[in-house]
C-alpha positions as a Markdown table, in Angstrom:
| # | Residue | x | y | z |
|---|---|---|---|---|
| 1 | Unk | -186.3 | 20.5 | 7.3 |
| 2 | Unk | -184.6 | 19.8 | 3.9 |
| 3 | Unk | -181.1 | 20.3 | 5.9 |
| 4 | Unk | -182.0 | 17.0 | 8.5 |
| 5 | Unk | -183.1 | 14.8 | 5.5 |
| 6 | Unk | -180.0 | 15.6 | 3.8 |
| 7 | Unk | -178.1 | 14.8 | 7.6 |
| 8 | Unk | -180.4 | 11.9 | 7.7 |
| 9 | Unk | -179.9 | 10.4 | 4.3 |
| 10 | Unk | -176.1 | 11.5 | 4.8 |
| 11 | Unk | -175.5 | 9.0 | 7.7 |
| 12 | Unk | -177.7 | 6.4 | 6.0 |
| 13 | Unk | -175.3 | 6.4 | 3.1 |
| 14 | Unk | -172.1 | 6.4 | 5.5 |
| 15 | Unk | -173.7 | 3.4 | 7.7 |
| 16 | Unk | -174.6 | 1.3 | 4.3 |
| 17 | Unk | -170.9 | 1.8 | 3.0 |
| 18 | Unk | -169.4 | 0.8 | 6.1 |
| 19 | Unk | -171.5 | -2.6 | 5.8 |
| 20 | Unk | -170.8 | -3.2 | 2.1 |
| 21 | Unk | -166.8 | -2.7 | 3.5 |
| 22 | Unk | -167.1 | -5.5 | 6.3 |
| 23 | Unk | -168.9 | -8.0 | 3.9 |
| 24 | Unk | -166.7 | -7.4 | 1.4 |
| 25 | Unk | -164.7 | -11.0 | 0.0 |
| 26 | Unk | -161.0 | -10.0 | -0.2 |
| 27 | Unk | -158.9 | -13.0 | -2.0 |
| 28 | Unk | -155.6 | -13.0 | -1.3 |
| 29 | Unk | -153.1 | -14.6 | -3.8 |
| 30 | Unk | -151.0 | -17.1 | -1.7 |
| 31 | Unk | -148.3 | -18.2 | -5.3 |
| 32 | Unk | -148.0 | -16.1 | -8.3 |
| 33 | Unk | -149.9 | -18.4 | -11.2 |
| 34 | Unk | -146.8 | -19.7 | -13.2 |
| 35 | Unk | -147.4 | -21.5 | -17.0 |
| 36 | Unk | -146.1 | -25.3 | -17.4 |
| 37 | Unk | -143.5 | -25.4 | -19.4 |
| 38 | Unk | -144.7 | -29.3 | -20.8 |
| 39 | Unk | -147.9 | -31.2 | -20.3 |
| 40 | Unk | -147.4 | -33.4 | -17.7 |
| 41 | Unk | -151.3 | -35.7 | -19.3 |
| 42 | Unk | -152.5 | -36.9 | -21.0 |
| 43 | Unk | -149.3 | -39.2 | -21.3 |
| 44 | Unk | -150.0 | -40.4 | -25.8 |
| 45 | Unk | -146.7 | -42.2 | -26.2 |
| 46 | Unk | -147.8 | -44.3 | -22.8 |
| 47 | Unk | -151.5 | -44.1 | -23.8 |
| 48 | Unk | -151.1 | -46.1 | -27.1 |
| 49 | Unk | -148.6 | -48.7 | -25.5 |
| 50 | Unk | -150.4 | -49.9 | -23.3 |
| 51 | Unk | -153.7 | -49.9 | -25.8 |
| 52 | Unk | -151.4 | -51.5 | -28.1 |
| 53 | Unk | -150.1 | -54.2 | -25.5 |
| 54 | Unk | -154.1 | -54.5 | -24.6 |
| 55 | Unk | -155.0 | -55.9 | -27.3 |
| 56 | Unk | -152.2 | -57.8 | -28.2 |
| 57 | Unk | -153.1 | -59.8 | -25.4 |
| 58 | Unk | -156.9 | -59.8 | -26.3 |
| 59 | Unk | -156.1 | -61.0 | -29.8 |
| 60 | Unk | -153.4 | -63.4 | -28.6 |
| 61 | Unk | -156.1 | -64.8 | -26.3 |
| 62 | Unk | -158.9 | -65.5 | -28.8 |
| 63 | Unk | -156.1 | -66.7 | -30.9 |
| 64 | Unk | -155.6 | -69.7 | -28.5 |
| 65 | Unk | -159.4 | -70.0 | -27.9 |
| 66 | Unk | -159.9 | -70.8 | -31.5 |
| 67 | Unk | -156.9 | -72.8 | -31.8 |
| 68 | Unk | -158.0 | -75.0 | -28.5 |
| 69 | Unk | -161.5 | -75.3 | -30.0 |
| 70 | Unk | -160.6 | -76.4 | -33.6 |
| 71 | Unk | -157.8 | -79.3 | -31.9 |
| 72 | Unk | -160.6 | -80.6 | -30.0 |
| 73 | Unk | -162.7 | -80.5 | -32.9 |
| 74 | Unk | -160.4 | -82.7 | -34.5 |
């Protein structure tokens, strides 16, 4: 009796560990990871330029505003 439940719970075990081997994920690298030898962003140089040139133009727009509405205040 003890020898078939051992049989039993034998080829229970083999069946479950074939199905956790056909669900398993397998990931397969396609490239090796490689490290950047320089960061390609956030760009700082270009970054404060252009916030520089930004408001440049915004101050060099009020700057006429006012200008324009003190002459015509005149």
């Amino acid at each position: 009796m003890a020898g078939k439940q051992l049989e039993i719970a034998s080829a229970s075990l083999q069946r479950a560990q074939d199905d956790a081997r056909r669900q398993q994920l397998f990931v397969v690298p396609v490239v090796d990871p490689n490290m950047p030898v320089k960061a390609l962003y956030p760009e700082r140089t270009k970054t404060v330029i252009t916030a520089f040139l930004a408001l440049a133009l915004i101050y060099g727009i009020g700057w006429l505003i006012t200008a324009g509405v003190k002459e015509h205040a005149a």
